[in-house]
C-alpha positions in Angstrom: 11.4 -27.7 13.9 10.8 -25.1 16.6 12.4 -25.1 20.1 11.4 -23.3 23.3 13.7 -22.2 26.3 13.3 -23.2 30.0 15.0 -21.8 32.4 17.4 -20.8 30.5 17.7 -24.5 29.0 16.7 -24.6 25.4 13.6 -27.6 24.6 13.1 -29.3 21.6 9.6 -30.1 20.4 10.2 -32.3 17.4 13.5 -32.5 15.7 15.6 -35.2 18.1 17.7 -36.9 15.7 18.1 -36.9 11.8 19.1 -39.4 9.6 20.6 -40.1 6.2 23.1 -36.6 6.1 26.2 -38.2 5.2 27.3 -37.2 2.1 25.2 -38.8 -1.3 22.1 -39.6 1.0 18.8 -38.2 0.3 18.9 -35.5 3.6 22.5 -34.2 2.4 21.3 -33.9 -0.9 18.5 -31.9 -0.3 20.1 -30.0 2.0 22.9 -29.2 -0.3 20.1 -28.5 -2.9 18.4 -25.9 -0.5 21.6 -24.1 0.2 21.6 -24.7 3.9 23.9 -27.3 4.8 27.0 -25.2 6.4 24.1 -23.3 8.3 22.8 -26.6 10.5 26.0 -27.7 12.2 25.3 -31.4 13.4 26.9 -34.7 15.0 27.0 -38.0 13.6 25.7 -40.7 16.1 26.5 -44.3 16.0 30.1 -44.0 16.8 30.2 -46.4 19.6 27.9 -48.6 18.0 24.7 -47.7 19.3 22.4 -44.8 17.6 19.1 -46.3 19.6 19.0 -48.5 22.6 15.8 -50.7 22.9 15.3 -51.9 26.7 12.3 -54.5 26.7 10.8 -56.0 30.0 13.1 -59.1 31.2 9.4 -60.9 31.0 9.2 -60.6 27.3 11.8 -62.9 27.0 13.2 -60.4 24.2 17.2 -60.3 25.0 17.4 -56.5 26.5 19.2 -54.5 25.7 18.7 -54.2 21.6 20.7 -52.3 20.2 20.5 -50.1 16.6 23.7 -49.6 15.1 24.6 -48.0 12.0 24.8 -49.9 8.9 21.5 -52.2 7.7 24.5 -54.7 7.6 25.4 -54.3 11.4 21.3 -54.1 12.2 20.9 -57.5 10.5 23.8 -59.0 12.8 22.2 -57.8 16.2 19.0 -59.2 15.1 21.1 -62.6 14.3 22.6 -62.6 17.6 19.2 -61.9 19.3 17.5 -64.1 17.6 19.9 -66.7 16.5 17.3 -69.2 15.7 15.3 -66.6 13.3 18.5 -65.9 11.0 17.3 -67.3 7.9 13.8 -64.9 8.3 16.0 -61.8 9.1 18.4 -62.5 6.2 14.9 -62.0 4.1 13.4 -59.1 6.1 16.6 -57.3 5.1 16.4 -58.2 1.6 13.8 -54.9 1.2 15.2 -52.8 3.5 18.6 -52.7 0.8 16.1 -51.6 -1.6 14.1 -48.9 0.3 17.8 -47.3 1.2 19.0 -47.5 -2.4 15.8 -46.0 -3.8 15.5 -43.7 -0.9 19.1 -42.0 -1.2 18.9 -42.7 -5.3 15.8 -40.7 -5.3 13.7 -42.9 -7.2 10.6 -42.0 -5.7 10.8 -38.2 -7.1 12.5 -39.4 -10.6 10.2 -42.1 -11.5 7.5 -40.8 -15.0 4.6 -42.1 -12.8 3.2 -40.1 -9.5 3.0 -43.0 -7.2 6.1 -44.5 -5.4 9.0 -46.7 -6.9 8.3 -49.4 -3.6 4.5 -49.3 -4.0 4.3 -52.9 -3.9 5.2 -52.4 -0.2 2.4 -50.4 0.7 1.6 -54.4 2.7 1.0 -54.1 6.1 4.5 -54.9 7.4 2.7 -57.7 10.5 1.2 -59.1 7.2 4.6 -60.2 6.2 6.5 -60.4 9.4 3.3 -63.7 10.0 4.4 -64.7 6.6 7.9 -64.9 7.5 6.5 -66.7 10.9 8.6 -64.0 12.5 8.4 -65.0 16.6 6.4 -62.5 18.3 9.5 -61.2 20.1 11.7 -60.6 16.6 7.9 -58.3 15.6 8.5 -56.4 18.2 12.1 -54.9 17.7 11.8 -54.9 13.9 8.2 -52.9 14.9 9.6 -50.1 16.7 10.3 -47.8 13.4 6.6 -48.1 12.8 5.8 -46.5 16.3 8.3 -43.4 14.9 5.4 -43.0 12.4 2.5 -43.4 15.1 1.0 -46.1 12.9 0.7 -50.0 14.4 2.9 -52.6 12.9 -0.7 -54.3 11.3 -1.4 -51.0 9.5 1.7 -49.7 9.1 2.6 -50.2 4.9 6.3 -51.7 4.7 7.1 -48.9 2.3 6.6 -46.5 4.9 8.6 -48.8 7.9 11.6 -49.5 5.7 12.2 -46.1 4.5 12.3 -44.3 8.2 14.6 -47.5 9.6 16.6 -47.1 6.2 17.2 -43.5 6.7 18.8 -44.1 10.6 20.5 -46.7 9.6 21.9 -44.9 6.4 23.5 -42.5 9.2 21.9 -40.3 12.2 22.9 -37.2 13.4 21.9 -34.9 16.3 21.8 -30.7 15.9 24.8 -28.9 17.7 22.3 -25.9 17.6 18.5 -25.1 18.9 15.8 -26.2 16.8 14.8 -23.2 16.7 18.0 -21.9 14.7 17.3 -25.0 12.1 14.0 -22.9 11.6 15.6 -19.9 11.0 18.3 -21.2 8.6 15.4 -22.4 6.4 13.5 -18.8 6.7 17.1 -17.5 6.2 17.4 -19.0 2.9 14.3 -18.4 1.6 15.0 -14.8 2.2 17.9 -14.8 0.3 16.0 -16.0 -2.7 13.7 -13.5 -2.8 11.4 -14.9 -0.5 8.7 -12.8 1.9 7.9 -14.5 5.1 4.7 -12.5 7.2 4.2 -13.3 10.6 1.5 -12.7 12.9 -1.2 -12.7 10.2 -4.0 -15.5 10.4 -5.2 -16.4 7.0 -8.9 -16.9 7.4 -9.9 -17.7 3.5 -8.4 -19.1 0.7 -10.2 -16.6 -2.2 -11.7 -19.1 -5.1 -13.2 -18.3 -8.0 -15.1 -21.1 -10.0 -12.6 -23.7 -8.3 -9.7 -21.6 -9.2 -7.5 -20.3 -6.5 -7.7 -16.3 -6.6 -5.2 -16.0 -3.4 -5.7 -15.5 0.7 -7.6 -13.0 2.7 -6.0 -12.1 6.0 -7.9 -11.6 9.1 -7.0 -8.0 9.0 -9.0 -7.8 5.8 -5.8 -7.7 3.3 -6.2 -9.5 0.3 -3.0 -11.5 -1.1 -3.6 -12.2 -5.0 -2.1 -15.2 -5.8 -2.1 -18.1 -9.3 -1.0 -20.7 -6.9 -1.3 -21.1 -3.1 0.3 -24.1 -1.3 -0.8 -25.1 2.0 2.1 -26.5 4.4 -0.8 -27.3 7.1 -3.2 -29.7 8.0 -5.4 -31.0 4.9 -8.8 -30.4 6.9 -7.0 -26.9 7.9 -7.0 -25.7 4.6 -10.8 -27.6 4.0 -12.1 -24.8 7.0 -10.4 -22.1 4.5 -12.4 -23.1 1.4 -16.1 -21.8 1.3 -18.7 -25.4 1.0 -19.2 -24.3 -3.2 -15.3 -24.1 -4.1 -14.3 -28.0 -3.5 -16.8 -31.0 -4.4 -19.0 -33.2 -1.5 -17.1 -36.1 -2.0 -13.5 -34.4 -2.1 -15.1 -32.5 1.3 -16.0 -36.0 2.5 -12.4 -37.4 1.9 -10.4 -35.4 3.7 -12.9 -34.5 6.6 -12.3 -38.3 7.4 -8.9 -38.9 7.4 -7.7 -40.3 10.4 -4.7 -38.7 12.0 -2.1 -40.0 14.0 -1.7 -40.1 18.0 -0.7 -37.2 20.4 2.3 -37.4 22.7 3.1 -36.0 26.3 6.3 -35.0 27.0 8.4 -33.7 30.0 11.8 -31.4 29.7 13.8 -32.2 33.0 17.1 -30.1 34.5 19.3 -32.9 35.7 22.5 -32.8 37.1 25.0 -33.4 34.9 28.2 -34.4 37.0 25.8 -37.2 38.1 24.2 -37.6 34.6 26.3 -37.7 31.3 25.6 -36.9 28.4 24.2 -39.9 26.4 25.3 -40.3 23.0 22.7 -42.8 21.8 18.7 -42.5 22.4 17.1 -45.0 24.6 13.5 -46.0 24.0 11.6 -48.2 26.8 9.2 -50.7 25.4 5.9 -51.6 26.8 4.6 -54.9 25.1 1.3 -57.3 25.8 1.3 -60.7 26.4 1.4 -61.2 22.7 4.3 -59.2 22.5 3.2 -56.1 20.2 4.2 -53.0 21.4 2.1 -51.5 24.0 3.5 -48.4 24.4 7.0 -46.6 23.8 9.1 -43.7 26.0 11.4 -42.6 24.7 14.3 -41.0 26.5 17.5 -38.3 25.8 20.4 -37.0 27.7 22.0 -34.3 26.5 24.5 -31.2 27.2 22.9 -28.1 28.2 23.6 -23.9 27.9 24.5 -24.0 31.8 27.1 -25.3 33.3 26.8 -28.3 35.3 23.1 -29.2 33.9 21.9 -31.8 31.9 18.5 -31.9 29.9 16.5 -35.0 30.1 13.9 -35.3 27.9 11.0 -37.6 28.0 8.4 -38.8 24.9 5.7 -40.6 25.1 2.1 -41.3 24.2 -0.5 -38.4 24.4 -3.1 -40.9 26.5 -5.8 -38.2 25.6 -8.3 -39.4 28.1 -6.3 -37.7 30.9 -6.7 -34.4 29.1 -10.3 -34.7 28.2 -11.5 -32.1 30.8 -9.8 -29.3 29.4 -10.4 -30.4 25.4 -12.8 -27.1 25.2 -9.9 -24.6 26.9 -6.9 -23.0 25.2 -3.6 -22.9 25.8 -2.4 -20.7 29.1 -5.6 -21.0 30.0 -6.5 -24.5 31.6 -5.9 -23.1 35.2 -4.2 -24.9 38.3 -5.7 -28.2 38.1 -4.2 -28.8 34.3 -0.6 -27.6 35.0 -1.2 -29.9 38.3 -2.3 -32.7 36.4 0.6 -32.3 33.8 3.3 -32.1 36.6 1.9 -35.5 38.7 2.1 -37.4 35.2 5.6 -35.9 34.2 6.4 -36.9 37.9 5.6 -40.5 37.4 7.0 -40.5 34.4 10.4 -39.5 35.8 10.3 -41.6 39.1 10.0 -44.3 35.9 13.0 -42.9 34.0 15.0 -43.5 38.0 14.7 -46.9 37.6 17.0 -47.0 34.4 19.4 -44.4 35.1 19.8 -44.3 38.7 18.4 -41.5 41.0 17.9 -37.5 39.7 17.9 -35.9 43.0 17.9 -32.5 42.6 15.6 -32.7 39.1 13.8 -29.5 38.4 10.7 -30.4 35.5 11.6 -27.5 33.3 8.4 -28.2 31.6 5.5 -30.6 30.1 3.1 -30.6 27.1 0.4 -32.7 25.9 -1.5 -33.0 22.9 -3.7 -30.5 23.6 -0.5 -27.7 23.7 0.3 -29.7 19.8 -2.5 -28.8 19.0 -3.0 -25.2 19.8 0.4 -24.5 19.1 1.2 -26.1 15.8 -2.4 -26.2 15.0 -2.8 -29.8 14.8 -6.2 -31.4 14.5 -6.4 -33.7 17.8 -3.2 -32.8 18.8 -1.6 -35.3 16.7 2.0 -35.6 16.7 2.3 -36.7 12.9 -0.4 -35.7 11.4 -2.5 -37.6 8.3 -1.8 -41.6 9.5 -0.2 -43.3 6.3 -1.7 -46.5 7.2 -2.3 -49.5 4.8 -6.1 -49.2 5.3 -5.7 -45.6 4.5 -3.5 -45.7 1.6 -6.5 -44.7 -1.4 -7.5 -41.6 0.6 -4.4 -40.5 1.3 -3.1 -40.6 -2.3 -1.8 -37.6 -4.2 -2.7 -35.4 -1.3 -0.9 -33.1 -2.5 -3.1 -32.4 -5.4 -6.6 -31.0 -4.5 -9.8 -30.2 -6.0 -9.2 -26.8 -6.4 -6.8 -25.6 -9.6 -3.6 -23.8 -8.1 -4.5 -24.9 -4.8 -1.9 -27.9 -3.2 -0.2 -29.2 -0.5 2.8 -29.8 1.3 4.5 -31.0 4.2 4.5 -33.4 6.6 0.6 -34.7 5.7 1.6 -35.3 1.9 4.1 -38.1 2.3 5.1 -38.8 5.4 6.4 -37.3 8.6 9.9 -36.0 9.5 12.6 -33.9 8.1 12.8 -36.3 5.2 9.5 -37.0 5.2 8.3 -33.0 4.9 10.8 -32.4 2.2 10.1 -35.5 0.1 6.6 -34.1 0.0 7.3 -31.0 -1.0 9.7 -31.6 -3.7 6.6 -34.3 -4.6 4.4 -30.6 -4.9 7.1 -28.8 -7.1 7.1 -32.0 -9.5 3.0 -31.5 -9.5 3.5 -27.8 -10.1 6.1 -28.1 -12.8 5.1 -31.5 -14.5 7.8 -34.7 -14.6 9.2 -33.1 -17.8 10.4 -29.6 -17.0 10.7 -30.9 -13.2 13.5 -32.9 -14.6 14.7 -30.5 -16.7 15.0 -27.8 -13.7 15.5 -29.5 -10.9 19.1 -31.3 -10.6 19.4 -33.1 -7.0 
């Protein structure tokens, strides 16, 4: 949720858009739950009609723009009018996407007396049934982009996981009025006022186990934190390095030292001048596809009102390409030298001269800054760099499930690596660890969404 500042110019990292915070939909409600609604000020997108805009080379055939409205409804009707021929396939692509909304904002998935997931008979590779609804290679592609959100391909990507992030923008989508960084604080806020303790600028360097008990946390300053129960909002294979080789099993070692994680991204913050350069109410993605029409690639692009006057922020996602950062995998951040902040300025260069060709010339630009997966992953502590973490793909679905749950008693997880990535996706997991902590009965008891 964190945010940096620029040149005065405040940079998001990875909170862009949220979706489903209208009132009765599964963000709202948990917001409203947590107490911190009236402290994260927002605005709802969509209101023109467009929350994303898809722009497609004119080679790939694909009508361009696509446009993502609000409303599964008014999604469904673009796609009709896209693809007019493919109406009858879209009217049954759309068919689960209903569901995964109603279960999604009903909650079904934290309610339900077993562990796994309400829609678990959509953990199919969505490509699996897009072929078996002989979807044209062109329809895969827009219907694919969601999966890209969740850095997973469309022929891994479980239709579970696909449905519920498109669900949720299409439920409603809003944009902060405020730094990410003040979304932070309004959660470390709010666990203050319930008695919470939040420590900074302490590096936890062993999680104390006893027998395969959790005992608590030893600080690198030597201080010892006694705790029953310890939950771990990091990486799985984080809290693994924090766990001598006796206190967790070979095999439960094994599983989570081979998870595969998802991709890394590059981006580039831009100062733009914004009596040439609007703000743009919608978010634009640019889609790279192959001559079989999967998606290739994605960038993703947003204009938006700055602190200064007169300036406009551009900001610029896209994938981490992680061989052009290899040479400085063994180097920390702030210390790469010249040739890696070069190197990071000539590809945030190209990748602007690229963004000129969609909205017109930025004379004047100023590259506020860039980051690659490399500055993800010293900074957030992500292994690889990845952008989202544990990948929930099809092929991965038996190791990643209850993740949440480990092999050590009082030890679990939370967080984006649990579920599934995002706002949503974090506090879906989390809730997920209460229900573990608590067991379904008293969780239902106690906790009243």
């Amino acid at each position: 949720m964190r945010s940096y500042s620029r040149n005065g110019i405040d940079c998001a990292v990875g909170v862009h858009y949220l979706g489903s915070l209208d009132k009765g939909q599964i963000l709202r409600t948990f917001f409203d739950y947590l107490g911190i609604t009236t402290a994260i000020p927002v605005t709802r997108m969509g209101q023109n009609g467009i929350i994303d805009r898809y722009i497609f080379d004119s080679s790939t055939g694909i009508q361009s723009p696509f446009d993502m409205p609000q409303g599964i409804d008014a999604y469904a009707d673009n796609l009709s009018r896209a693809f007019p021929l493919e109406q009858h396939k879209i009217a049954k692509f759309v068919v689960p996407l209903h569901s995964a909304a109603k279960q999604l904002h009903g909650l079904e998935f934290l309610y339900a007396k077993d562990s796994g997931f309400s829609l678990s008979d959509q953990f199919e590779p969505l490509g699996n049934i897009l072929s078996e609804l002989q979807c044209s290679p062109e329809l895969q592609s827009v219907i694919s982009i969601p999966s890209c959100w969740l850095g997973v391909p469309l022929d891994d990507c479980p239709a579970y996981y696909h449905n519920m992030a498109l669900a949720s923008y299409l439920s409603s989508s809003w944009r902060l009025n405020q730094k990410g960084s003040d979304m932070a604080d309004a959660f470390g806020a709010r666990l203050k006022q319930l008695g919470g303790k939040i420590i900074t600028g302490e590096e936890i360097c062993k999680i104390n186990v006893q027998s395969r008990v959790v005992q608590g946390l030893q600080l690198k300053s030597g201080e010892n934190l006694k705790a029953s129960i310890v939950i771990g909002a990091v990486h799985p294979k984080l809290v693994l390095q924090m766990l001598a080789q006796e206190d967790v099993k070979p095999s439960y070692r094994k599983r989570i030292s081979n998870l595969k994680d998802t991709h890394g991204i590059f981006s580039a913050h831009v100062q733009i001048d914004a009596t040439t350069h609007g703000e743009i109410p919608y978010n634009i993605f640019k889609v790279d596809t192959d001559k079989r029409s999967n998606v290739a690639d994605l960038k993703y692009y947003q204009i938006r009102e700055s602190e200064k006057k007169d300036v406009n922020l551009l900001s610029i996602l896209t994938s981490g390409k992680d061989e052009l950062w290899a040479a400085w995998e063994q180097t920390r951040s702030g210390r790469r030298g010249e040739e890696y902040r070069a190197a990071k300025e000539q590809h945030a260069s190209t990748l602007i001269a690229e963004a000129e060709q969609l909205f017109g010339s930025f004379e004047g630009a100023k590259l506020l800054d860039a980051y690659t997966p490399l500055s993800i992953r010293d900074w957030v502590n992500s292994p690889g760099g990845s952008a989202y973490g544990v990948s929930r793909s099809s092929s991965q679905i038996l190791a990643t499930a209850l993740l949440n749950r480990t092999a050590v008693r009082g030890l679990y997880l939370a967080g984006q690596n649990v579920t599934a990535p995002g706002i949503i996706g974090s506090i879906m997991g989390s809730f997920s660890t209460v229900k573990l902590l608590l067991g379904p009965d008293e969780f239902n008891k106690m906790i009243h969404l």
